[in-house]
C-alpha positions as CSV (number, residue, x, y, z in Angstrom):
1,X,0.5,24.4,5.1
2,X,-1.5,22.2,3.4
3,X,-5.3,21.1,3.8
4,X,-5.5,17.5,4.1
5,X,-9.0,15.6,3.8
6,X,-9.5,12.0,5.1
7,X,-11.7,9.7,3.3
8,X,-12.5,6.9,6.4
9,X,-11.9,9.2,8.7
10,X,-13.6,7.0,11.6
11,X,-11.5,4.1,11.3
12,X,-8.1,3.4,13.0
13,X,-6.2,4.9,10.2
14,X,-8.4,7.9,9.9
15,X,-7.6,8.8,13.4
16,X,-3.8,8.4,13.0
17,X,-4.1,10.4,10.4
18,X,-5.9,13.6,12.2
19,X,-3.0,13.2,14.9
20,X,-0.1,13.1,11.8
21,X,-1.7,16.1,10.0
22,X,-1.4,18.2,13.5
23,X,2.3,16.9,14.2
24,X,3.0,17.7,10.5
25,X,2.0,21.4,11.0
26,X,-0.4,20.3,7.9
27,X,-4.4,21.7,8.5
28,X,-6.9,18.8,8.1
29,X,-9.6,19.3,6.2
30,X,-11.9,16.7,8.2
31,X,-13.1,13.8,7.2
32,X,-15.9,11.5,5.4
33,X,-16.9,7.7,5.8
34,X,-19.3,5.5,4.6
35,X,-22.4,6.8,3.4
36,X,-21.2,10.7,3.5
37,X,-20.9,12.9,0.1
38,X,-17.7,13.6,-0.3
39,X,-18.0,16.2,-2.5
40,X,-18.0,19.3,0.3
41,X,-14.8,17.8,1.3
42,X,-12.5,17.7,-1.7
43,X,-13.3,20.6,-2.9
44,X,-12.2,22.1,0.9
45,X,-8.9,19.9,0.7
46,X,-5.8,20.4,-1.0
47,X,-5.2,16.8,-1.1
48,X,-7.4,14.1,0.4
49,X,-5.9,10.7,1.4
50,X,-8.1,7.4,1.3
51,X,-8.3,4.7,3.8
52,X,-11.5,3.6,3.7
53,X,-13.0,0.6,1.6
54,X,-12.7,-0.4,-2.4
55,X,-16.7,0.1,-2.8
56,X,-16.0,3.8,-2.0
57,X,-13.5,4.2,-4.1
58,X,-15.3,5.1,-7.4
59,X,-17.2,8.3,-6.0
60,X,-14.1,9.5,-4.7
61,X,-12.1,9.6,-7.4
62,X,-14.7,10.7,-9.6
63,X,-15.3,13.9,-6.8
64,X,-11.6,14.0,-7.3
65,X,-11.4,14.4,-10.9
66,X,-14.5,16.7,-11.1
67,X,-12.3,19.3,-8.7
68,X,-9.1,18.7,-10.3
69,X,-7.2,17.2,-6.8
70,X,-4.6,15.1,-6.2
71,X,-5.3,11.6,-4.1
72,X,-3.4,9.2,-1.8
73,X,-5.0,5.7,-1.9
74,X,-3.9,3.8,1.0
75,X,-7.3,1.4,0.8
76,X,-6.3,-2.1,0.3
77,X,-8.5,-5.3,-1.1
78,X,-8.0,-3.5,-4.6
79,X,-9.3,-5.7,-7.7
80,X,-8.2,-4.6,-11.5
81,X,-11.5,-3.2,-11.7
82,X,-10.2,-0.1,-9.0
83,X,-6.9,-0.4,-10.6
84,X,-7.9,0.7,-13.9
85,X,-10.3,3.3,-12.4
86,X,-7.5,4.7,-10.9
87,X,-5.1,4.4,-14.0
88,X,-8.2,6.6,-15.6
89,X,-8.3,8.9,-12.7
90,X,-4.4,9.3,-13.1
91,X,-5.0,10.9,-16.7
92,X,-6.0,14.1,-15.3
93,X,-4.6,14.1,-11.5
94,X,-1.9,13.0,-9.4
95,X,-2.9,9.8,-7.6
96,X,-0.5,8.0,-5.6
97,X,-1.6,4.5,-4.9
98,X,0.5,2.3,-2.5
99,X,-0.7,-1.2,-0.3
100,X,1.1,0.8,2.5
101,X,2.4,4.1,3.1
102,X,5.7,3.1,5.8
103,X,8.9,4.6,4.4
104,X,10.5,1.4,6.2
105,X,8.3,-0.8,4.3
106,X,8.6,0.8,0.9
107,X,12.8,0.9,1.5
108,X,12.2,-2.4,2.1
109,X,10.4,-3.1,-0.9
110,X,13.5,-1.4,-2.8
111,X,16.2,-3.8,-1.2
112,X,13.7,-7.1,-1.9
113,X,13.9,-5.8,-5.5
114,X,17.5,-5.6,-5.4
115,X,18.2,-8.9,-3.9
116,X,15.6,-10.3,-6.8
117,X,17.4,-9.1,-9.4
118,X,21.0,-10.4,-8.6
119,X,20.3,-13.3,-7.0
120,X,18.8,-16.1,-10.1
121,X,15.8,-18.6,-9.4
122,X,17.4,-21.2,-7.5
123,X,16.9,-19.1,-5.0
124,X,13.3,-19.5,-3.6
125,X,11.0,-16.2,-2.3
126,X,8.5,-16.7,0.5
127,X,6.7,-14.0,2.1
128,X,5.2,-14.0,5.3
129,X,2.7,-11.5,7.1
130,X,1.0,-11.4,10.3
131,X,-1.6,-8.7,10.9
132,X,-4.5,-8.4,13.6
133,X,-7.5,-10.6,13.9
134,X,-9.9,-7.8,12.7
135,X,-8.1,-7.9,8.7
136,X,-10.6,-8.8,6.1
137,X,-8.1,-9.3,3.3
138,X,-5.4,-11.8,3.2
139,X,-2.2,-11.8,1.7
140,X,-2.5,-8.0,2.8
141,X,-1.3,-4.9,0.5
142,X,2.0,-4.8,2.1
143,X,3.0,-8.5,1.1
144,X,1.4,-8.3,-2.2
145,X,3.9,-4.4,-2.5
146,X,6.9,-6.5,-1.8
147,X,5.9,-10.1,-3.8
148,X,5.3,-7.2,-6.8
149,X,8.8,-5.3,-5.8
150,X,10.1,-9.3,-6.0
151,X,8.5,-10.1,-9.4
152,X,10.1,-7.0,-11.2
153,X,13.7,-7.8,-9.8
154,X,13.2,-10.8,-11.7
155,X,11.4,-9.0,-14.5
156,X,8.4,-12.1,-14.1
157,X,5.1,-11.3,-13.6
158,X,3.6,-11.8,-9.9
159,X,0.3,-13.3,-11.1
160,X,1.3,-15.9,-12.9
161,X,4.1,-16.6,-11.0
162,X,3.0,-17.1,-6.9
163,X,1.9,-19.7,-5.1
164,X,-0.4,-18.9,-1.5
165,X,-3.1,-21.0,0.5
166,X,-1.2,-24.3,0.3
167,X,-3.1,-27.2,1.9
168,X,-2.8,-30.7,1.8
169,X,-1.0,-32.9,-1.0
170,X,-0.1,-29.9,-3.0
171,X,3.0,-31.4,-5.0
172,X,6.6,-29.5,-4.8
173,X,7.3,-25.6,-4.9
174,X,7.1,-24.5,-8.6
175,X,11.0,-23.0,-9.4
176,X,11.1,-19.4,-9.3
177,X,7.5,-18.9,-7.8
178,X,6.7,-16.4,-5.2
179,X,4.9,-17.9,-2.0
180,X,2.7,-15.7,0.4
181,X,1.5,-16.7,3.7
182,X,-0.7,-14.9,6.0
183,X,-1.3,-15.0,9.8
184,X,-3.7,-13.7,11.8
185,X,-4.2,-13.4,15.4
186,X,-4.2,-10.5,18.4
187,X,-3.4,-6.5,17.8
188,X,-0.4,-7.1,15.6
189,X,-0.2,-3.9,13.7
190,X,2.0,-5.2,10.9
191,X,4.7,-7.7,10.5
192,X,6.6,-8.7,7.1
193,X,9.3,-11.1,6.3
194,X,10.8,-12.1,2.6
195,X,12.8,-15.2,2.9
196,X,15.4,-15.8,0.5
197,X,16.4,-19.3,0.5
198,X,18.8,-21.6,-1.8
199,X,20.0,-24.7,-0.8
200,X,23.0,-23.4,1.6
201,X,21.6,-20.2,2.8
202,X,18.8,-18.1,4.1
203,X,18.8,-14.1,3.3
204,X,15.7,-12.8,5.8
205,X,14.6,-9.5,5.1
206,X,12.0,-8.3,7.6
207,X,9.9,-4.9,8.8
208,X,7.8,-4.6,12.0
209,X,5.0,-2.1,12.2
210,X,4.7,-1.0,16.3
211,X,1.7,1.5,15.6
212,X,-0.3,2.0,13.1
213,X,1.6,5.7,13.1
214,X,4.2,4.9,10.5
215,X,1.5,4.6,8.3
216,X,-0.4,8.0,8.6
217,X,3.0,9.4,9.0
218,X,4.3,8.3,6.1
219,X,0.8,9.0,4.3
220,X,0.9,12.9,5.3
221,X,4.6,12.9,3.9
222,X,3.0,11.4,0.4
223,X,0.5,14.0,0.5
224,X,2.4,17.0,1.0
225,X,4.9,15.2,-2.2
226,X,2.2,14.6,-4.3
227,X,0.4,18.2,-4.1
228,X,3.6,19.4,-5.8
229,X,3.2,17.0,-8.9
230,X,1.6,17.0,-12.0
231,X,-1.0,14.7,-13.3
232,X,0.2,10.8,-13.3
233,X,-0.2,7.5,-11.0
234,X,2.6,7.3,-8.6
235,X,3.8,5.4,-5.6
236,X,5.9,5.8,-2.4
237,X,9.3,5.4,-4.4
238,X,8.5,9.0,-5.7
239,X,8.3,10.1,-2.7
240,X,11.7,8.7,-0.8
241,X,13.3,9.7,-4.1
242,X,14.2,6.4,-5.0
């Protein structure tokens, strides 16, 4: 069995998580949130999985480091700031960093990739999220995973090559650019679509989160995978083998 910490351990996630450690057979290791050392609880943990905000970020993966365990960072609103903090991290332990932890949405992600790649720029990528009115960051982790899984079936890169917020008079789609839009409104736990549209036809490709289950689920499963590694950053396609 393994001991399993939980960095935001309060929030919705966090609480998933507990229940998902349990049905695992896994041991948790308890938890930490805002304004708690974390130190006491990596060096209890096996593993510890984050879910809790980029500001926090830092002084866990520094504790991290300093005790030589391995981290799944669920935490989305990342800037490249955290990013290369955690490609630093990454030099001396296993961290598997992912904008969501759903085996559907990462198998998903795989077969946006694949339609990308064999299917040229006339055909034009749009995706679309809805989440619940309490999200702070917009497009959310999950559409920015699959726009990413879009950009390197085409072998482009995503940031200079998307197109979101569009308001007014804002002139015609830019050929081969990857739109995002974002809804919000009531308790929706998670819903993605990638559209795939030329001038004849429509490919749809879409994932619906019921509970917020899949994702602690799917977060235990990456931690009891990424114990086993060796120092490295990886993501949920290590993990479904793909």
């Amino acid at each position: 069995m393994t001991a399993i910490g939980i960095i935001g351990s309060k929030g919705r996630m966090g609480q998933a998580l507990f229940a998902a450690i349990e049905e695992a057979g896994h041991n948790h290791a308890g938890g930490a949130d805002q304004g708690d050392d974390v130190t006491a609880l990596v060096a209890a943990s096996d593993v510890l999985v984050d879910f809790s905000s980029p500001k926090a970020l830092q002084a866990t993966l520094d504790a991290c480091v300093a005790a030589g365990k391995p981290i799944v960072i669920g935490t989305t609103g990342l800037e490249e700031a955290h990013h290369a903090a955690i490609d630093e991290a990454a030099i001396k332990i296993p961290v598997l960093q992912t904008g969501n932890t759903s085996l559907g949405v990462n198998m998903l992600a795989a077969l946006v990739e694949q339609a990308a790649s064999r299917l040229g720029d006339d055909w034009d990528i749009e995706i679309v999220e809805m989440h619940h009115r309490h999200k702070v960051d917009a497009p959310s982790g999950t559409a920015k995973l699959l726009g990413e899984a879009a950009a390197r079936g085409r072998a482009i890169d995503l940031t200079n090559n998307s197109e979101s917020g569009r308001n007014g008079i804002t002139g015609a789609r830019k050929k081969g650019a990857i739109g995002f839009a974002a809804l919000r409104g009531g308790s929706v736990a998670g819903d993605h679509t990638v559209i795939l549209a030329s001038d004849e036809e429509r490919i749809e490709l879409t994932h619906r989160a019921e509970n917020r289950m899949i994702f602690a689920r799917g977060a235990v499963k990456a931690a009891g995978w990424l114990v086993e590694q060796s120092a490295g950053r990886y993501g949920m396609d290590g993990v479904l083998g793909l």
